[in-house]
C-alpha positions as CSV (number, residue, x, y, z in Angstrom):
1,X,-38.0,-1.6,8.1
2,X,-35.2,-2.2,11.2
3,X,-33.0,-4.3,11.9
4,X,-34.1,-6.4,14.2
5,X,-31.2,-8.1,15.4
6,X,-32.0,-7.4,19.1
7,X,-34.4,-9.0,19.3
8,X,-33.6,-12.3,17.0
9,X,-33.7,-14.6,20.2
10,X,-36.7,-13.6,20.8
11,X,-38.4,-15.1,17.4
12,X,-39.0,-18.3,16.3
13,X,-38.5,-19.5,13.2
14,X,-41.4,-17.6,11.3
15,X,-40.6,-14.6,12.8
16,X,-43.2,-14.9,15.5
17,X,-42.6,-13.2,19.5
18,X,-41.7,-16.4,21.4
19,X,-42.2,-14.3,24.4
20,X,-42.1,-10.1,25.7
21,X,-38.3,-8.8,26.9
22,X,-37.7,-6.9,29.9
23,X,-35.3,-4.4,29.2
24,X,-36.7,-1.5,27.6
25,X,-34.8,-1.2,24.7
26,X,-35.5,-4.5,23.6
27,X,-38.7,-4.5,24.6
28,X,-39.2,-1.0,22.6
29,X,-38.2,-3.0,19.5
30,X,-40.2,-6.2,19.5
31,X,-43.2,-3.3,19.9
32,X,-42.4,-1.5,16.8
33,X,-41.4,-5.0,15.5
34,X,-45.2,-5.8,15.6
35,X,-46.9,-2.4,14.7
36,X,-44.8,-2.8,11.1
37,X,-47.3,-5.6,11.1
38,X,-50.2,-3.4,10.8
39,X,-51.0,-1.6,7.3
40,X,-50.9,2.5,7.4
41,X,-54.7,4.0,6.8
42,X,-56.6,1.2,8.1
43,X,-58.7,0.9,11.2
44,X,-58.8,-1.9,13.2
45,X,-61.6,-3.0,15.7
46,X,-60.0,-4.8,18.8
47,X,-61.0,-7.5,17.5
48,X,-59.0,-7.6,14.8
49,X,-56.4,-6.2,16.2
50,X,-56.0,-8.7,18.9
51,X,-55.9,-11.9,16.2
52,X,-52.9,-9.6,14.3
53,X,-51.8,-9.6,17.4
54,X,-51.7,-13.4,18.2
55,X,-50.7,-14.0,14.6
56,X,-47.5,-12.0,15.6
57,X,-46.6,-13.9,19.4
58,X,-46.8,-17.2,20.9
59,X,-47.5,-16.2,24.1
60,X,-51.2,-14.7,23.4
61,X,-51.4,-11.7,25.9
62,X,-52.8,-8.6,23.4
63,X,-54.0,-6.9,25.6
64,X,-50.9,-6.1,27.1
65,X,-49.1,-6.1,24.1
66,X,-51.9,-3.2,22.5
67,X,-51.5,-1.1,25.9
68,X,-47.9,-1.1,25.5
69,X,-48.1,0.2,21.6
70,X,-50.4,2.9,22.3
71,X,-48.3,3.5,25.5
72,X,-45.4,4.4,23.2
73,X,-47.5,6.0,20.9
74,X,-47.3,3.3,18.0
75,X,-51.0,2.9,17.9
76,X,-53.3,5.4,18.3
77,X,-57.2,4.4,19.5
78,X,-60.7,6.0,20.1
79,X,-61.8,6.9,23.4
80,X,-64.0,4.0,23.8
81,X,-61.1,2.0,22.0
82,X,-63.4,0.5,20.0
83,X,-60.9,0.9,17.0
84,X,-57.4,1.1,16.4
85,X,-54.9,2.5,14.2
86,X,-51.2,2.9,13.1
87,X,-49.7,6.1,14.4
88,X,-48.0,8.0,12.1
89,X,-44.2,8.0,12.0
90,X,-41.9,9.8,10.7
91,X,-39.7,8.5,7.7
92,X,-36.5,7.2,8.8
């Protein structure tokens, strides 16, 4: 797991997004923040991946929030993207 300092203000007090930063590299954290969410080896539906989702935020926009993790290849999806998956990472 990383410290997520950077992006402390934006979490409330159960560790939920309160809202999406701007600048890219806090932005870049609070997306990782919320794929560490997601369990390795399983496949979601979008379904299920958009209530994760809304479990993780306040602000209830997963759809943008699912681009963006594909985007920088956090997630990976099927064609249809009918299901979705964690991407695999290296160890740290």
């Amino acid at each position: 797991m990383k410290d997520y300092r950077i992006i402390a203000p934006f979490l409330d007090k159960d560790g939920r997004l309160k809202s999406y930063p701007t600048k890219q590299k806090k932005k870049a954290a609070a997306l990782q923040y919320l794929a560490e969410k997601l369990e390795k080896d399983v496949c979601y539906t979008e379904k299920q991946i958009n209530e994760l989702i809304n479990s993780w935020t306040l602000f209830r926009d997963p759809a943008t929030l699912r681009r963006e993790m594909y985007n920088h290849h956090l997630i990976d999806r099927t064609k249809d993207c009918s299901s979705y998956w964690l991407e695999h990472q290296p160890e740290e």
